[in-house]
C-alpha positions as CSV (number, residue, x, y, z in Angstrom):
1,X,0.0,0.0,0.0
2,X,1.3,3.6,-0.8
3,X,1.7,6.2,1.6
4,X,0.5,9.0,-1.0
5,X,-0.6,11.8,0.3
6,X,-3.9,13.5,-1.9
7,X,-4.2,17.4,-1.4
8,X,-7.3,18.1,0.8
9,X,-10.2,19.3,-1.2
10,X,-9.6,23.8,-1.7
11,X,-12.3,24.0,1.4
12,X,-11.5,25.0,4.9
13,X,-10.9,22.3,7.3
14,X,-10.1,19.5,5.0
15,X,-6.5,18.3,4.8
16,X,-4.3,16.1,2.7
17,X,-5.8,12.1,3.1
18,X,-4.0,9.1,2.4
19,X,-4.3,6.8,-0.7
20,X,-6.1,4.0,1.7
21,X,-8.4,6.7,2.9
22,X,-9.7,7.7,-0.9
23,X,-10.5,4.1,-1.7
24,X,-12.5,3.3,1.0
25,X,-14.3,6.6,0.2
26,X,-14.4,5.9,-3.5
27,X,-16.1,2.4,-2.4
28,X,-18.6,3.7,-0.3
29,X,-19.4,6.1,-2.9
30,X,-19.6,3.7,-5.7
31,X,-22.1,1.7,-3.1
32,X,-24.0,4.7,-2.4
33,X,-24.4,5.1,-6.3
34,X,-25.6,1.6,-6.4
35,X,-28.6,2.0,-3.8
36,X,-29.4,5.5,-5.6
37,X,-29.8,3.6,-9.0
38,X,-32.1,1.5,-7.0
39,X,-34.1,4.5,-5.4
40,X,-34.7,6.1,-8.8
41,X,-36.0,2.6,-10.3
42,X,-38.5,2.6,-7.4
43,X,-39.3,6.5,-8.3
44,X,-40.4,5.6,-11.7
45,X,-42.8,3.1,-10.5
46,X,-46.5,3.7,-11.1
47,X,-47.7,5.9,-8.5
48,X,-49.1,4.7,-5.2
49,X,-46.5,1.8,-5.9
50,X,-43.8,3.5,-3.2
51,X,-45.2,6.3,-0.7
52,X,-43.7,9.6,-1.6
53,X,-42.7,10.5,2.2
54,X,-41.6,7.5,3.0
55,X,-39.6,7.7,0.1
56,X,-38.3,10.7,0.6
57,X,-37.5,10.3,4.6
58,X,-35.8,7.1,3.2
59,X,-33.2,8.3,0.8
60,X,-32.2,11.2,2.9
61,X,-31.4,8.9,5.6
62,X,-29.3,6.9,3.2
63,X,-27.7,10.4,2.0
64,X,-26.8,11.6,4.8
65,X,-25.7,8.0,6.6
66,X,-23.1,7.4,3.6
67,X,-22.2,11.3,4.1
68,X,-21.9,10.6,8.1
69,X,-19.4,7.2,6.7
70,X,-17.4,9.5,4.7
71,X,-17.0,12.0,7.1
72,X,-15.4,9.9,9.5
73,X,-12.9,8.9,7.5
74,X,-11.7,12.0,5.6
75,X,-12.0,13.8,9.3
76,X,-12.4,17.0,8.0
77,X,-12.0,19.4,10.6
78,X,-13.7,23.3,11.3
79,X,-12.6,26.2,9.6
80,X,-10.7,29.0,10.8
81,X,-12.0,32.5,10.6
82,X,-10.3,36.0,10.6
83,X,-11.1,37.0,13.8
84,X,-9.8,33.7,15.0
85,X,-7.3,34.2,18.4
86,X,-3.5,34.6,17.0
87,X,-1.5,30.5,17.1
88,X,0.9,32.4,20.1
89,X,-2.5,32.9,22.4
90,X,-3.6,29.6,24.5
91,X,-7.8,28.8,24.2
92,X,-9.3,25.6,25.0
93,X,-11.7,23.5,22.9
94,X,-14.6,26.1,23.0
95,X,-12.0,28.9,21.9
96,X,-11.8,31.2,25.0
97,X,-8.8,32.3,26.4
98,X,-7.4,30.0,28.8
């Protein structure tokens, strides 16, 4: 396995992630595609065949459970601001001055 490092993505808080780390992404996106694909056969069924809600509720949970999977592997972390507190200054986790 290589150690290759990928550039984080040009948004705040994500950081460079390592070439084991994009394919388990990569496979969890290519399954996510796979139960999508699924979702959108069941959307063209005649209606009253699949309750919209339902439906609906359903493939948001799957969204946002592969986005949840995907998160805690790429770690990404919060984004700095400009009025941030200077590196020099100590703060603890809630950012106030220790």
């Amino acid at each position: 396995m290589s150690n290759q490092q990928h550039q984080g993505l040009p948004v705040a808080g994500y950081k460079p992630q390592s070439d084991e780390k994009v394919a388990l992404v990569n496979e969890n996106k290519e399954l996510e595609e796979r139960i999508l694909r699924q979702m959108d056969r069941l959307a063209a069924l005649p209606a009253g065949t699949v309750d919209p809600r339902w439906f609906s509720i359903g493939r948001t949970a799957i969204e946002n459970g592969f986005m949840a999977l995907n998160r805690s592997i790429f770690q990404p972390g919060r984004a700095s601001l400009p009025e941030d507190l200077p590196a020099h200054r100590a703060h603890d986790d809630l950012g106030r001055v220790a």
